[in-house]
VMD Tcl script that builds the backbone (N, CA, C; Angstrom):
set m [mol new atoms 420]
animate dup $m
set s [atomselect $m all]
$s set {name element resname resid chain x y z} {
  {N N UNK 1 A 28.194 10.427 -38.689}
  {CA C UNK 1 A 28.652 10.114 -37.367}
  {C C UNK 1 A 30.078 10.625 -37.154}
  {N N UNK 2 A 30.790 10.742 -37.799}
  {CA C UNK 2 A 32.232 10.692 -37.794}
  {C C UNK 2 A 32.234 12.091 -37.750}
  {N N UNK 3 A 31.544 13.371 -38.687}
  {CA C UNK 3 A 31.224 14.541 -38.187}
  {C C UNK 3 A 31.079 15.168 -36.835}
  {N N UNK 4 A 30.634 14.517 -36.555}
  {CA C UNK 4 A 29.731 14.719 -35.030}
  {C C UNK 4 A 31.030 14.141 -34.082}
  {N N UNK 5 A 31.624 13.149 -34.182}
  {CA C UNK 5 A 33.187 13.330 -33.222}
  {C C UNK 5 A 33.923 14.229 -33.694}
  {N N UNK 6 A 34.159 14.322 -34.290}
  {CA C UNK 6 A 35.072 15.477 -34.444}
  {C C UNK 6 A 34.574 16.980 -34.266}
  {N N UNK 7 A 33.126 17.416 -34.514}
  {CA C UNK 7 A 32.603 18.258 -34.270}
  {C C UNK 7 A 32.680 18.194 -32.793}
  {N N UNK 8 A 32.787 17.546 -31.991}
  {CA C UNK 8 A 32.266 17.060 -30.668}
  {C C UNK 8 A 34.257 17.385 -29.998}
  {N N UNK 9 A 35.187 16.664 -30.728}
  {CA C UNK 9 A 36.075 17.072 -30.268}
  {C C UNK 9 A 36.832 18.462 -30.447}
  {N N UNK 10 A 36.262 19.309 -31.743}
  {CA C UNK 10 A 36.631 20.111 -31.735}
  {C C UNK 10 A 36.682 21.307 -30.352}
  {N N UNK 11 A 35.163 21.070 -30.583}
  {CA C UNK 11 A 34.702 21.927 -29.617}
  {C C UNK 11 A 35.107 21.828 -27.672}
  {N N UNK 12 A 35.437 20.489 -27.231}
  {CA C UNK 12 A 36.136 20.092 -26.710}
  {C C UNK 12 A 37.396 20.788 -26.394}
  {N N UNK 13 A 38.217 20.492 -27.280}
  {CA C UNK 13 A 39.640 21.287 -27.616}
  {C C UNK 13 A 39.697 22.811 -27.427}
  {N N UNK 14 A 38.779 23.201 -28.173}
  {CA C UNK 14 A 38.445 24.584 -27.893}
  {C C UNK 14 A 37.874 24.776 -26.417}
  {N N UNK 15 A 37.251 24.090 -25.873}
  {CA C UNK 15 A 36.731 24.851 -24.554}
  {C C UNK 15 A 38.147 24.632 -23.311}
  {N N UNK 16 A 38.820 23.536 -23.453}
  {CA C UNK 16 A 39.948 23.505 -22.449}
  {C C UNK 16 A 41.069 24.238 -23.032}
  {N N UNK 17 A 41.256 24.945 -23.840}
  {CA C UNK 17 A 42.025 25.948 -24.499}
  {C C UNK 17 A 41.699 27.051 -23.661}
  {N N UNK 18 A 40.335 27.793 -23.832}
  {CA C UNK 18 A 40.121 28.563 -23.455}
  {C C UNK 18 A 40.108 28.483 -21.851}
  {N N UNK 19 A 39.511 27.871 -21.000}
  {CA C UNK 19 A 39.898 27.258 -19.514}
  {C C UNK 19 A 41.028 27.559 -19.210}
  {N N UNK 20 A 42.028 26.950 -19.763}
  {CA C UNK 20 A 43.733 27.254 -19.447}
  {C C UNK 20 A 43.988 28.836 -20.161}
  {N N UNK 21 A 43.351 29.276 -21.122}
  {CA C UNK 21 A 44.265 30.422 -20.876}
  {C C UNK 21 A 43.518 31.608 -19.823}
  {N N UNK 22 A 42.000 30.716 -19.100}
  {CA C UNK 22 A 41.705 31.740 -18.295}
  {C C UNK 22 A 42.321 31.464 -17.055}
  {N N UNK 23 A 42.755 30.361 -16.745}
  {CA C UNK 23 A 43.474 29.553 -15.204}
  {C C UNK 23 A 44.343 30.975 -15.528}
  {N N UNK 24 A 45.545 30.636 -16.228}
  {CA C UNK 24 A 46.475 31.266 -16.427}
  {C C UNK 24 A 46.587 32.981 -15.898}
  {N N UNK 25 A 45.222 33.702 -16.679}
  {CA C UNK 25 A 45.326 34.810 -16.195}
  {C C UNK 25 A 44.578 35.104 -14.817}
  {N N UNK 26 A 43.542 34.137 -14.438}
  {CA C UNK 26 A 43.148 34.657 -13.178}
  {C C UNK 26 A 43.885 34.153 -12.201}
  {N N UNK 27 A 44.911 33.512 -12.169}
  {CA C UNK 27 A 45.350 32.886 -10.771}
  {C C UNK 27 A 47.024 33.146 -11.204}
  {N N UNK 28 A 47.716 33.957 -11.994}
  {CA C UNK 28 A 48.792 34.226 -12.434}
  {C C UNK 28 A 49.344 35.593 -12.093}
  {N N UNK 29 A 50.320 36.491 -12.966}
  {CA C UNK 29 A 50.772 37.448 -12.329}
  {C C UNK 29 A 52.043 37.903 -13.885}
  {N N UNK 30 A 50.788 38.632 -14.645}
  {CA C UNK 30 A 51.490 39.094 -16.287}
  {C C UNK 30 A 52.040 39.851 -16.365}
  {N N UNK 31 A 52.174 40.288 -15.253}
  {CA C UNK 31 A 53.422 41.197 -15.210}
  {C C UNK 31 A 55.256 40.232 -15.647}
  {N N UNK 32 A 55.093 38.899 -15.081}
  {CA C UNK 32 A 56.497 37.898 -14.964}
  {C C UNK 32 A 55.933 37.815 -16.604}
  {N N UNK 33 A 55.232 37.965 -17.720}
  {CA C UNK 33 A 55.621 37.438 -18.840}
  {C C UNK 33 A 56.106 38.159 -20.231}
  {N N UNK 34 A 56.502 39.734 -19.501}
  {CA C UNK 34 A 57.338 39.949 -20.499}
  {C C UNK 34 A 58.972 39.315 -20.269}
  {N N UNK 35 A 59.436 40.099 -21.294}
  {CA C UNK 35 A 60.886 39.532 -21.482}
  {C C UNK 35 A 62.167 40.525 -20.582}
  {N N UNK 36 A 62.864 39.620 -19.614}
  {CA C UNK 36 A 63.514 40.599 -18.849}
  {C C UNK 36 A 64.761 41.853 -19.306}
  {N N UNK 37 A 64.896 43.104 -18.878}
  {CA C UNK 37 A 65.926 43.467 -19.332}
  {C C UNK 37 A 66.836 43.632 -18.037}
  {N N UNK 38 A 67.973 44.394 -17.889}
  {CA C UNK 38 A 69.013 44.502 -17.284}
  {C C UNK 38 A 68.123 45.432 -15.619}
  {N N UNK 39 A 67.212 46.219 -15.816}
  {CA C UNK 39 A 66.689 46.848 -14.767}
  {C C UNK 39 A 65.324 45.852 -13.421}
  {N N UNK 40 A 65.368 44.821 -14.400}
  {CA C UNK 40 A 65.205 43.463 -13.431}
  {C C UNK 40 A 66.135 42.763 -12.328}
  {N N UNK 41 A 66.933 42.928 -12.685}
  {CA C UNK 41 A 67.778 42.339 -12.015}
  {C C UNK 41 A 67.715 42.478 -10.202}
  {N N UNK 42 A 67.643 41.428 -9.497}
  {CA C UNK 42 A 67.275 41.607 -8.041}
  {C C UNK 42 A 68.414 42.204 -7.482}
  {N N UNK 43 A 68.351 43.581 -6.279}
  {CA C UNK 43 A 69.697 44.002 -6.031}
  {C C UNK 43 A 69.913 42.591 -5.421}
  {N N UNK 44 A 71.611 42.905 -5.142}
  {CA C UNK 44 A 72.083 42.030 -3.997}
  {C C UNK 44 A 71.759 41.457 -2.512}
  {N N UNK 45 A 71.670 43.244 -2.279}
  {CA C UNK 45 A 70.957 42.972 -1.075}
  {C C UNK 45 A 69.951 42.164 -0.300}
  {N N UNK 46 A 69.045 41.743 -1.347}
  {CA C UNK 46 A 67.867 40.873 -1.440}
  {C C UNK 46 A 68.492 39.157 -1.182}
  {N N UNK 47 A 68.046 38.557 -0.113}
  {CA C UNK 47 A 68.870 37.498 -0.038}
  {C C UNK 47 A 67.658 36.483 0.126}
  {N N UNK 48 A 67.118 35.611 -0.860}
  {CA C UNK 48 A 66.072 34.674 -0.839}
  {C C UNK 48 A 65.841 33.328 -1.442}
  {N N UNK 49 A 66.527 32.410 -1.097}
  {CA C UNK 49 A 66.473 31.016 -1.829}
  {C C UNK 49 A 65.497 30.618 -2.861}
  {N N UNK 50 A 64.166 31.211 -2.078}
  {CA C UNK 50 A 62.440 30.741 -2.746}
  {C C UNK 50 A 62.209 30.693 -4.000}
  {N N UNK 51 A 63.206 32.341 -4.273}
  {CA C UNK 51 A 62.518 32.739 -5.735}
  {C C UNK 51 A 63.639 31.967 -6.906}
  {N N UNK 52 A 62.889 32.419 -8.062}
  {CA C UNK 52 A 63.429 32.136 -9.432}
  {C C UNK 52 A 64.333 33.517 -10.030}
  {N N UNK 53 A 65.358 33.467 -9.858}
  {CA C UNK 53 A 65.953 35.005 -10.130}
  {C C UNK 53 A 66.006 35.042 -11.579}
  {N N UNK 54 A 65.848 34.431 -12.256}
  {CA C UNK 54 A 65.480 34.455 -13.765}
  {C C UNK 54 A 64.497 34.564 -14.410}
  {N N UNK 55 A 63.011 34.681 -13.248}
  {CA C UNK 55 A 61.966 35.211 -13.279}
  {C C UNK 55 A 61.630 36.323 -12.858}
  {N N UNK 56 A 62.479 37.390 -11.754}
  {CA C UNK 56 A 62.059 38.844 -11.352}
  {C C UNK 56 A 62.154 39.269 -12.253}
  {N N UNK 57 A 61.135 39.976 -12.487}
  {CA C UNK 57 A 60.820 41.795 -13.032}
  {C C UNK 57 A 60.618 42.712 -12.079}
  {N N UNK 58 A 61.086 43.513 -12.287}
  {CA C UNK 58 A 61.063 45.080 -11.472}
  {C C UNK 58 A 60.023 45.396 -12.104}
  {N N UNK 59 A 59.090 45.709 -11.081}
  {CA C UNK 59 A 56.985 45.825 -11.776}
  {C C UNK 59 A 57.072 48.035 -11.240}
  {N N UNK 60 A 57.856 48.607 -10.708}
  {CA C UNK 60 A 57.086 49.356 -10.281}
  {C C UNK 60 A 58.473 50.401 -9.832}
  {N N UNK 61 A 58.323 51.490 -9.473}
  {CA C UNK 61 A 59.604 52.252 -8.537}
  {C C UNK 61 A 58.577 53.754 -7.807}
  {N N UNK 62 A 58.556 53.962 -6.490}
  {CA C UNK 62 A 57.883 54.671 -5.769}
  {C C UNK 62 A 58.205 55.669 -4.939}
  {N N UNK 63 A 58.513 56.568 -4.679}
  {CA C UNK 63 A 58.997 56.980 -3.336}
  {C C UNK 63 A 60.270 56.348 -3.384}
  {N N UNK 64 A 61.239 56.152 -4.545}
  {CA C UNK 64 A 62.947 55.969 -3.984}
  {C C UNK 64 A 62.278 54.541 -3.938}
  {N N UNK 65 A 61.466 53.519 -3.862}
  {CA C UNK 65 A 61.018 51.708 -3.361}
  {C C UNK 65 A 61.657 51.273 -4.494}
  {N N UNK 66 A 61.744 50.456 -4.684}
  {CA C UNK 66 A 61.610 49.503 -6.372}
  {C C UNK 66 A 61.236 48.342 -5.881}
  {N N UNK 67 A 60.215 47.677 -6.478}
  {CA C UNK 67 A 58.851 46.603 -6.525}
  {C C UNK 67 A 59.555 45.544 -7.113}
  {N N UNK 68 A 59.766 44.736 -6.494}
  {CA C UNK 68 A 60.364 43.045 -7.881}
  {C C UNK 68 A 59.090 42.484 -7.615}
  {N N UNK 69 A 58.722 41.811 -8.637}
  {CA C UNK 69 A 58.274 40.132 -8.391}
  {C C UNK 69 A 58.681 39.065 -9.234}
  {N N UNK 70 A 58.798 38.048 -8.809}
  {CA C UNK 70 A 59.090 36.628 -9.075}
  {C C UNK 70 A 58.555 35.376 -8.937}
  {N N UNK 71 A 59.121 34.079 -9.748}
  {CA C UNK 71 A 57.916 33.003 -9.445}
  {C C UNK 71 A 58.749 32.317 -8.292}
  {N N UNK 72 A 58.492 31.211 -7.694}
  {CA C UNK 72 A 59.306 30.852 -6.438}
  {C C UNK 72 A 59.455 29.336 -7.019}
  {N N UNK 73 A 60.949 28.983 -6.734}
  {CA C UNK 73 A 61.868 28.062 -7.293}
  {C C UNK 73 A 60.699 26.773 -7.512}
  {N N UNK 74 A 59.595 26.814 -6.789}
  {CA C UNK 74 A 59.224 25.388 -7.160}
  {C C UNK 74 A 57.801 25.565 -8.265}
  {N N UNK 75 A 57.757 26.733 -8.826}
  {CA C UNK 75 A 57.072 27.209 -9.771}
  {C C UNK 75 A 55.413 27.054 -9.265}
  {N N UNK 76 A 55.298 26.942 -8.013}
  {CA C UNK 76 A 53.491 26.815 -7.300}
  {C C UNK 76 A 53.329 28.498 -6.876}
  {N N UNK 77 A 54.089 28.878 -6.806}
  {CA C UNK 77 A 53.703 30.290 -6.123}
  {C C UNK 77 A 54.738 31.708 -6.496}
  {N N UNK 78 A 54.575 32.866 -5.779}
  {CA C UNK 78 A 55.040 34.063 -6.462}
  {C C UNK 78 A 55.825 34.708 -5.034}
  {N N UNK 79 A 56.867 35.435 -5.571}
  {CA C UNK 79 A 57.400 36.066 -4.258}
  {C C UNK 79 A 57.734 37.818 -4.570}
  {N N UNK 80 A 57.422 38.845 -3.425}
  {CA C UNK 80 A 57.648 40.311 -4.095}
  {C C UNK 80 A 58.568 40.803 -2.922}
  {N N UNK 81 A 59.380 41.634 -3.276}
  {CA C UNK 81 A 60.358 43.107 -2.529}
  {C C UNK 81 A 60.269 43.986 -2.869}
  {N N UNK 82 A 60.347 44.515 -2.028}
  {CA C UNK 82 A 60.097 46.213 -1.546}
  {C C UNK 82 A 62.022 46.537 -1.142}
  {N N UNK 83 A 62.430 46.891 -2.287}
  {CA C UNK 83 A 63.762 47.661 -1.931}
  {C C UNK 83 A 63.988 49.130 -1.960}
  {N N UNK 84 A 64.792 49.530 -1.272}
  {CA C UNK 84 A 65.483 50.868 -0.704}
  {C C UNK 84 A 66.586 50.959 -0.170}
  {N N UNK 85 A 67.836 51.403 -0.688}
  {CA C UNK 85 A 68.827 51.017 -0.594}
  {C C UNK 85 A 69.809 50.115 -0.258}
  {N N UNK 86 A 69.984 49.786 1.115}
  {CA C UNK 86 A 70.353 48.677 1.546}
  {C C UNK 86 A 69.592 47.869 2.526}
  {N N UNK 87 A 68.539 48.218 2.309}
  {CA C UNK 87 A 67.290 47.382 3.421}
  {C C UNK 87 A 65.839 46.404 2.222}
  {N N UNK 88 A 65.676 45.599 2.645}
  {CA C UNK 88 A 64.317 45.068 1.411}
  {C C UNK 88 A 63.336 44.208 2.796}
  {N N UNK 89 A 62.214 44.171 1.896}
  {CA C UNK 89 A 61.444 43.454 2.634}
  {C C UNK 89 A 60.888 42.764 1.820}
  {N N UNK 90 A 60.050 41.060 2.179}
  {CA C UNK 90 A 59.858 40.344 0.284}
  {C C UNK 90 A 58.980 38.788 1.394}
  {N N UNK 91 A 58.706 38.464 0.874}
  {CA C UNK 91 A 58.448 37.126 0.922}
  {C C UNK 91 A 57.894 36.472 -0.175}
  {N N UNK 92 A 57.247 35.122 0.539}
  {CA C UNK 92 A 56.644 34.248 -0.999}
  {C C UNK 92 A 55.320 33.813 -0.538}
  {N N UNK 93 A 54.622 33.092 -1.287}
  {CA C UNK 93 A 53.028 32.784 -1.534}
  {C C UNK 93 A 52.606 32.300 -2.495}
  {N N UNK 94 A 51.459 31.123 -2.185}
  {CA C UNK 94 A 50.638 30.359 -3.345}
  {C C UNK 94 A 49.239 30.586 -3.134}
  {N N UNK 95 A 48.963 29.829 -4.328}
  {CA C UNK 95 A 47.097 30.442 -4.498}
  {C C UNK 95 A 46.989 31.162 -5.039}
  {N N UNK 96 A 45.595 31.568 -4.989}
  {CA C UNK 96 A 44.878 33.125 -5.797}
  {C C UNK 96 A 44.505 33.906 -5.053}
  {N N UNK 97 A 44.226 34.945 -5.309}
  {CA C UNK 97 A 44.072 36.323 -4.398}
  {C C UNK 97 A 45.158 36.857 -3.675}
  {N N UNK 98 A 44.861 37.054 -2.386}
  {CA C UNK 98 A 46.056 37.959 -1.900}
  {C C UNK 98 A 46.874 36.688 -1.141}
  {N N UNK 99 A 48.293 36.874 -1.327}
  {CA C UNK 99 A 49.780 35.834 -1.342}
  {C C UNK 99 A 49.870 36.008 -0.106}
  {N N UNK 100 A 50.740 37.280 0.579}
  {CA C UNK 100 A 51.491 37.164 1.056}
  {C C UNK 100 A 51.309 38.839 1.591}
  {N N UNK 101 A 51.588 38.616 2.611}
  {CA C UNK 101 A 51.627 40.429 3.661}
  {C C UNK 101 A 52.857 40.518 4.166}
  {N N UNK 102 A 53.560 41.666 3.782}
  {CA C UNK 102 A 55.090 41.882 5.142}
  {C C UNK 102 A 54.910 43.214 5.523}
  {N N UNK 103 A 55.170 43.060 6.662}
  {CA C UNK 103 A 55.377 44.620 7.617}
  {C C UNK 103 A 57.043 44.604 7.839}
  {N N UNK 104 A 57.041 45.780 7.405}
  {CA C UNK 104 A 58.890 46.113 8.070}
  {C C UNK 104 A 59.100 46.361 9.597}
  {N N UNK 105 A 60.306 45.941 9.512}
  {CA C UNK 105 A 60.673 46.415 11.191}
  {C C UNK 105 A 60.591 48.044 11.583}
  {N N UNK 106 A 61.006 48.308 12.646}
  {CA C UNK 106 A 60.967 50.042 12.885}
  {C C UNK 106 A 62.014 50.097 12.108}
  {N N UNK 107 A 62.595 51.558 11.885}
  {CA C UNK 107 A 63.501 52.354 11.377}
  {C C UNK 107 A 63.719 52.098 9.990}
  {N N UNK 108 A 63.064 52.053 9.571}
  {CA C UNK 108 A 62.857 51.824 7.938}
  {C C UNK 108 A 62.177 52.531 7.273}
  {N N UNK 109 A 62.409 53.015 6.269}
  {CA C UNK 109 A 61.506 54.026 4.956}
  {C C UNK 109 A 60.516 52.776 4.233}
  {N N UNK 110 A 60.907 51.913 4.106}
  {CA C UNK 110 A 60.141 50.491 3.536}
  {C C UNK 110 A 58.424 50.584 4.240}
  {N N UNK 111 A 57.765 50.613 3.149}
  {CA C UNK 111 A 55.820 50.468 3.590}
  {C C UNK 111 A 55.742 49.092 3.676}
  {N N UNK 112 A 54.649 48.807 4.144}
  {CA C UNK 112 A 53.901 47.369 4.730}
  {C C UNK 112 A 53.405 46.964 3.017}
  {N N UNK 113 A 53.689 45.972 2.980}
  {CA C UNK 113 A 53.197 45.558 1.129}
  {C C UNK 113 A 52.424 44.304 1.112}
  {N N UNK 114 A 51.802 43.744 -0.018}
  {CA C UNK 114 A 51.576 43.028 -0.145}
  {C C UNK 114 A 50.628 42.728 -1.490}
  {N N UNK 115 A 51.029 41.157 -1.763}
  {CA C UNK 115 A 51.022 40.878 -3.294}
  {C C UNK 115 A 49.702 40.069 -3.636}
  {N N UNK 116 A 49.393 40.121 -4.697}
  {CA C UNK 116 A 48.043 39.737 -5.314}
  {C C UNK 116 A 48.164 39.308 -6.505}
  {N N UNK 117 A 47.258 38.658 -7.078}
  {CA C UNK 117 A 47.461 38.100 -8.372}
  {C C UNK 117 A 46.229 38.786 -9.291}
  {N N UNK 118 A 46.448 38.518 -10.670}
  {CA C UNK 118 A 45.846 39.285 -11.671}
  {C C UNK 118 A 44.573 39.333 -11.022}
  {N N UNK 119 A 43.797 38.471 -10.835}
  {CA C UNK 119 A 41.947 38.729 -10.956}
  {C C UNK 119 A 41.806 39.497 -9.354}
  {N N UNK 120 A 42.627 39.381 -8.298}
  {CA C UNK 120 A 42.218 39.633 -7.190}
  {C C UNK 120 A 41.400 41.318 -6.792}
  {N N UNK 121 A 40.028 40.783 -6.332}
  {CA C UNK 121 A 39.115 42.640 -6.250}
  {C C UNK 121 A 39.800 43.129 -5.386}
  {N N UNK 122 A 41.135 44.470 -5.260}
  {CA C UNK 122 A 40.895 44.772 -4.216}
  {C C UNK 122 A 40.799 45.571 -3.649}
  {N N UNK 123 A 39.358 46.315 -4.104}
  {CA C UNK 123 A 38.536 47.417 -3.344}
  {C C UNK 123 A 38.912 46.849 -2.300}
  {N N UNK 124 A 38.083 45.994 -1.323}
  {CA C UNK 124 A 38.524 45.791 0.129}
  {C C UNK 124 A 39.354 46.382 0.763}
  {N N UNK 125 A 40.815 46.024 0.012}
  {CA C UNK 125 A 42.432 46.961 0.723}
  {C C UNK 125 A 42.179 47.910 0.674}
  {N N UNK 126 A 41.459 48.717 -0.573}
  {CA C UNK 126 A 41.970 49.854 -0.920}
  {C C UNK 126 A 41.390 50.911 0.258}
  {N N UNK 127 A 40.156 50.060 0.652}
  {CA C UNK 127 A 39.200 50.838 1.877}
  {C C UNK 127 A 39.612 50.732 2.805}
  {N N UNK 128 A 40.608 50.089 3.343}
  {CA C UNK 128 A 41.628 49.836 4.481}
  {C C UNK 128 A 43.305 50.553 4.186}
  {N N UNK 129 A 42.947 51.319 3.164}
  {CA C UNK 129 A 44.299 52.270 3.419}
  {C C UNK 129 A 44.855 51.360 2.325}
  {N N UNK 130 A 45.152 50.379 1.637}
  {CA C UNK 130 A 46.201 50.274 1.062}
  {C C UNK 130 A 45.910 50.916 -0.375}
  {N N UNK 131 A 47.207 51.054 -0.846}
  {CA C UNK 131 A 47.518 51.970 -2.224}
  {C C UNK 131 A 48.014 51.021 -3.491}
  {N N UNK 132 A 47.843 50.898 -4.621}
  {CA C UNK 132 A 48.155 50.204 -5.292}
  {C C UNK 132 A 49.005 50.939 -6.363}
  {N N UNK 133 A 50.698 50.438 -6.337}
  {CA C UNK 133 A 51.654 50.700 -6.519}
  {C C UNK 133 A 51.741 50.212 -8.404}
  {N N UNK 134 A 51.071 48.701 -8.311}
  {CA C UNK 134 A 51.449 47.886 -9.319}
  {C C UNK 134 A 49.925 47.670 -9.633}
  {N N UNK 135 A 49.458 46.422 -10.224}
  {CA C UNK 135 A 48.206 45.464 -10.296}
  {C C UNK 135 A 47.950 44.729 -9.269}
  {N N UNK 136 A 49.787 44.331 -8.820}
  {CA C UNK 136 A 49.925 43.220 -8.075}
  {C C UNK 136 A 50.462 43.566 -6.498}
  {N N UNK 137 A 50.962 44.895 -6.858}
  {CA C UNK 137 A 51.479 45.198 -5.715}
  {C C UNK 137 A 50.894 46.413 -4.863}
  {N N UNK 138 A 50.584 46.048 -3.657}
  {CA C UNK 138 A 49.897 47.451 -3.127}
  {C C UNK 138 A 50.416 47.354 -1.388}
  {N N UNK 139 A 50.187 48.873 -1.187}
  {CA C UNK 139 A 51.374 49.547 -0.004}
  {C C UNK 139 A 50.528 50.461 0.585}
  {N N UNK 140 A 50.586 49.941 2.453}
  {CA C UNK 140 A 50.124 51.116 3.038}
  {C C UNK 140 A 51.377 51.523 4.320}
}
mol reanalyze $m
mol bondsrecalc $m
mol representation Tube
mol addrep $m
């Protein structure tokens, strides 16, 4: 009998192990889990309370763009920018699949972006013009 709990909890243990490390990657964004270096760093220009600036990584650089993403200060959701010199465009977003959409104003070199998380399919965008820059990040 005593086999059989523990056989019983093992297996247990093991299945919510595995659960969490699939939460993790399908509704996450592995790009934020390497380790940051100095080319992370959010320019200045970028002015956003939301995020965790000790969480951007610079995921990407395009056309002169550079791609951040970050987790957002209350650790439920993710926030991305689109910088070019002294202009950015960025917001934030929770959930899974696609976060968050920004369109730039006129007179800007900045593309229309928008962010996604690891598992998100997205043929869909891609058939609607958007381009995928990153995993997470894609631009039309």
């Amino acid at each position: 009998m005593r086999f059989n709990q523990m056989a019983t909890a093992t297996a247990l243990i093991s299945a919510l192990a595995l659960v969490s490390a699939c939460s993790s990657a399908d509704y996450g964004i592995a790009a934020l889990d390497r380790e940051a270096t100095a080319q992370d760093r959010l320019p200045d220009v970028v002015v956003d309370e939301s995020v965790n600036i000790d969480s951007v990584r610079k995921v990407a650089e395009q056309d002169q763009v550079a791609y951040f993403i970050g987790t957002m200060n209350n650790e439920k959701g993710y926030c991305a920018y689109a910088v070019v010199d002294s202009d950015f465009i960025g917001g934030c977003g929770s959930g899974n699949g696609q976060l968050i959409t920004v369109t730039p104003g006129r007179n800007t070199d900045l593309p229309q972006m928008t962010l996604v998380t690891d598992s998100y399919d997205s043929e869909n965008l891609q058939r609607d013009n958007w381009a995928e820059v990153q995993t997470n990040i894609l631009i039309r």
